[in-house]
N, C-alpha and C positions, 0 to 999 in steps of 0.2 A: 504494500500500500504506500502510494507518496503520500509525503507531509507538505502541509501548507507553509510558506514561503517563512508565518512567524515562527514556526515548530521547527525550522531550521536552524533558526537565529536561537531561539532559547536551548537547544544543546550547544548551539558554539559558544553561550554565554555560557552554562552550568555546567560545562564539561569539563574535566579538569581537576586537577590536586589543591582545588578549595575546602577552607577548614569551613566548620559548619555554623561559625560566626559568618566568614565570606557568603556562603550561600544563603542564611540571613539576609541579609542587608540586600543581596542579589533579589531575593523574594519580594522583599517590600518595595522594592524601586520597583519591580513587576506591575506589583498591582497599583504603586501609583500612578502606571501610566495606563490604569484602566480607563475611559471616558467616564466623566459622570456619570451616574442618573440621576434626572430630575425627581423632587420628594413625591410628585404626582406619580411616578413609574412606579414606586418602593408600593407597590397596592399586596395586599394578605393574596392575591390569586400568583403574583409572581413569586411568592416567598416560596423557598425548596424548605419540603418538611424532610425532616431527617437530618436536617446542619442542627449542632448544638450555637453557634451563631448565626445570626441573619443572613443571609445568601438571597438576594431577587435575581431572578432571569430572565431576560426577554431575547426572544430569536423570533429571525424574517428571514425570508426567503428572498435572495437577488440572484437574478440571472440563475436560477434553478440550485443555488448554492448556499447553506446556513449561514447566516451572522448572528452572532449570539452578542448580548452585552451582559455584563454583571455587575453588583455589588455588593459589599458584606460590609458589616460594621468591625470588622476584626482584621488590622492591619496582615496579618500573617497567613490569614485567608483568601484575603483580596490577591495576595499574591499565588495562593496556590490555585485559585481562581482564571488569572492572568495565564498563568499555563496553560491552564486546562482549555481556553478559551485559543491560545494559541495553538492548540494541537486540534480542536474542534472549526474552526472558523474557515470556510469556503467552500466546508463538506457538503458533498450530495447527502440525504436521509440515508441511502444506503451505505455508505462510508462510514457518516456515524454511528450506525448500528456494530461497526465491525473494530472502533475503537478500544483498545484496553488500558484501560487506565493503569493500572500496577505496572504492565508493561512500560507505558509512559514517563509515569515518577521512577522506574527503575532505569531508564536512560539516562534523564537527568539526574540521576546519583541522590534524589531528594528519599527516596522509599523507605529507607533506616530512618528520619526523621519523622514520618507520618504512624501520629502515635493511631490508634482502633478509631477513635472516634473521626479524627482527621479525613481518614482513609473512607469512612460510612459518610460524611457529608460529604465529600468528593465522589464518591458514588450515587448517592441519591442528586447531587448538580446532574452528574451524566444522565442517570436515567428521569430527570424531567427535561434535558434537553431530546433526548430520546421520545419521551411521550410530544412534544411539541409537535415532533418530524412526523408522527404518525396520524 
């Protein structure tokens, strides 16, 4: 499967003999380069159930192709968010059906840091951008 053009860019940034203060900081500069959401977007139907922090999703369809946008109230999320959005963003519905996350976080070297619950709100992000596509 190819990766979108940002999910190239976020292994050549996370790849590498970074201590896990570096990739820190690397995460949080991620998500703050998420676009806003305005506080009208932040509605209880975009909220992902299953984040122990607030995560809203919205995705459209352009040119037959997802664009997802996010936010969370949890600097460290937003960035794991940031990721996740860069490895999902340009995808056909069927493409993102065939995304693996663990797969994902195990490239970028981040997987040993995502404690259980991490890992389940990152999952539950995936599969409502999943239900969206359907």
């Amino acid at each position: 499967m190819s990766l979108p053009i940002e999910a190239h860019t976020a292994l050549e940034t996370f790849n590498g003999s970074l201590s896990w203060e570096q990739r820190a900081r690397l995460l949080m500069q991620w998500g703050d380069r998420l676009p806003p959401m305005r506080d009208d977007e932040k509605t209880d139907e975009r909220l992902v159930d299953g984040c122990e922090s607030k995560v809203w999703l919205v995705g459209d369809v352009v040119d037959g192709h997802w664009q997802f946008r996010a936010a969370s109230d949890a600097r460290l999320i937003r960035g794991l968010v940031a990721l996740l959005l860069a490895r999902v963003n340009g995808l056909s519905s069927q493409a993102l059906q065939q995304v693996d996350l663990a797969e994902w976080f195990t490239k970028l070297g981040l997987s040993r840091q995502l404690s259980a619950s991490r890992s389940n709100g990152l999952n539950a992000v995936l599969q409502k951008m999943r239900q969206l596509t359907l």
